[in-house]
C-alpha positions, 0 to 999 in steps of 0.5 A: 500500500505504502508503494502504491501511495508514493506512485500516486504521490509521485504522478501528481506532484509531476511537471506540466505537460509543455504539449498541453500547455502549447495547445492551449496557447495555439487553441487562443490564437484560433480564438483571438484570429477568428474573433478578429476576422469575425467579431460582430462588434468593431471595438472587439474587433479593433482591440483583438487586432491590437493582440494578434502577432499572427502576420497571415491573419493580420494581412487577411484583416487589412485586405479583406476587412470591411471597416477601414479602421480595423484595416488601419489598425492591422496594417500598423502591425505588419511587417511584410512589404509586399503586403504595403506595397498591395496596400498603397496601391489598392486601398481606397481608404486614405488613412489606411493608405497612410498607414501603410505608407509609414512602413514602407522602406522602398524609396521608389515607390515613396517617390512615386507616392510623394509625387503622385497620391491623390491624397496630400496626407498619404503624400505628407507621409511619404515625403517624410520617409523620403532620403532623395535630397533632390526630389525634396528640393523641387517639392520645396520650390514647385508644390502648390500644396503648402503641407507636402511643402512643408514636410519637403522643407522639414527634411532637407540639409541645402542652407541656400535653399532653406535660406531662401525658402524661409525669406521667401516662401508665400506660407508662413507654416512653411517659412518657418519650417524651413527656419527651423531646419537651419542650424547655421548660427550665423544665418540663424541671428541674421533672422533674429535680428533683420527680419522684418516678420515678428513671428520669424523673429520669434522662432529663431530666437529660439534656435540661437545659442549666441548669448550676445545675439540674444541680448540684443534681441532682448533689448531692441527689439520692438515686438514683445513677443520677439523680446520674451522669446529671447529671454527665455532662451537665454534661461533655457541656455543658463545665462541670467536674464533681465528680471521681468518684474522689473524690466531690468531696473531692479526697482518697482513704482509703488505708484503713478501720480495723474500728471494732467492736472499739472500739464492743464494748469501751466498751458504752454510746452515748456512748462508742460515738460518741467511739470512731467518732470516734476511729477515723476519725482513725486513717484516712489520706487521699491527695491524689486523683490524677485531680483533683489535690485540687482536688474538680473536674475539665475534661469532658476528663480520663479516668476510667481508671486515672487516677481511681484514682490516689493522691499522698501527703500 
């Protein structure tokens, strides 16, 4: 007896049988394929797409699927790339397209997509993909559709075209593209400093790393976005920038007497000028509590509630 019980004991406490364990994982691949090939519900469907690594089924689902989003879906999962090259070409959804075009390798036919798909969004992504520096300069220079020339701009590396493309380009998206692909400094302040657009301005202030040209920036220029943008990228860069608080002055006015009463009573110019002056004397100043009146502060002070504090003098 004592035999027979350890034999019973010794056939229970055994290691799980592996075959047993890969037909239960192949019989909920079955599943999970036939629920994403058939469900009746698309969110079912769309989840169980989002499980499979099963590439057959997968291909099945973007070909044959009669919901374009589960066809998406699908596509974003495949690897084979004849099964996107059918798809780019055959597919009548857009999105779907563009799902498929966003994994393709072959640089002919992403050509051929950027130049000729009827969709501009399938032809955004595929002039992203593009590595033909000269097929991106001419959609830079000659595409009627700013987005396709945008992206076209966003990739190229020739500094004369860029340059010219951001000075001149009738789409402010794509002139700031271009401006942003530009990593010359030089021709970077040249931007910051001469360009007669505040929104250029703008931006390249935050691609120079010049301290000197962003100083200037800062205390020039007339737009006050364009001076903000400096001075936060001189924080971003480390350096101390004037304090905002006070505009630089390290004092704050804790009041501004109303001078027009004095410039009515005197009634000539130059008596209206001695009494303006006259009445600034009366204003009072505060030390500026976020930089302590020193008119700069370290990229790390905060401009909360500090920036609005004030010390008497």
């Amino acid at each position: 007896m004592a035999v027979s019980h350890s034999r019973k004991k010794t056939r229970g406490s055994g290691k799980p049988n592996n075959r047993h364990a890969a037909r239960d994982e192949n019989d909920c691949r079955a599943v999970l394929s036939e629920l994403a090939l058939n469900g009746a519900d698309r969110h079912a469907r769309i989840e169980y797409v989002r499980k499979l690594d099963d590439q057959e089924v997968l291909v099945n689902i973007a070909l044959l699927d009669k919901d374009w989003v589960v066809r998406e879906m699908a596509i974003a999962r495949i690897n084979d790339q004849n099964v996107l090259r059918l798809v780019v070409d055959k597919e009548p959804n857009e999105w779907v397209r563009c799902a498929a075009a966003k994994r393709l390798d072959d640089q002919a036919l992403l050509s051929r997509i950027a130049l000729g798909d009827p969709s501009s969004y399938v032809r955004v992504v595929a002039v992203k993909r593009l590595d033909n520096q000269v097929l991106l300069a001419n959609l830079a220079k000659h595409e009627t559709l700013w987005d396709v020339r945008e992206a076209a701009v966003s990739h190229l590396k020739d500094l004369g075209l860029l340059t010219e493309i951001a000075r001149s380009d009738r789409n402010r998206y794509v002139a700031m593209a271009a401006l942003v692909a530009i990593e010359d400094q030089k021709t970077l302040a040249r931007f910051g400093t001469d360009d007669p657009r505040p929104h250029m301005r703008k931006r390249a202030a935050s691609r120079i790393s010049d301290p000197s040209v962003l100083a200037e920036m800062h205390e020039r220029d007339p737009e006050p976005s364009v001076r903000s943008a400096a001075m936060g990228q001189l924080a971003r860069l480390g350096y101390a920038v004037p304090c905002s608080a006070c505009d630089g002055t390290g004092r704050i006015a804790l009041n501004s007497p109303d001078t027009s009463p004095l410039r009515t009573a005197t009634g000539r110019q130059h008596d209206a000028a001695a009494a303006n002056q006259a009445a600034s004397n009366l204003v009072s100043f505060a030390e500026c509590g976020r930089c302590g009146g020193e008119g700069n502060v370290p990229n790390n002070v905060p401009v909360g509630r500090a920036a609005t504090e004030r010390t008497s003098l």
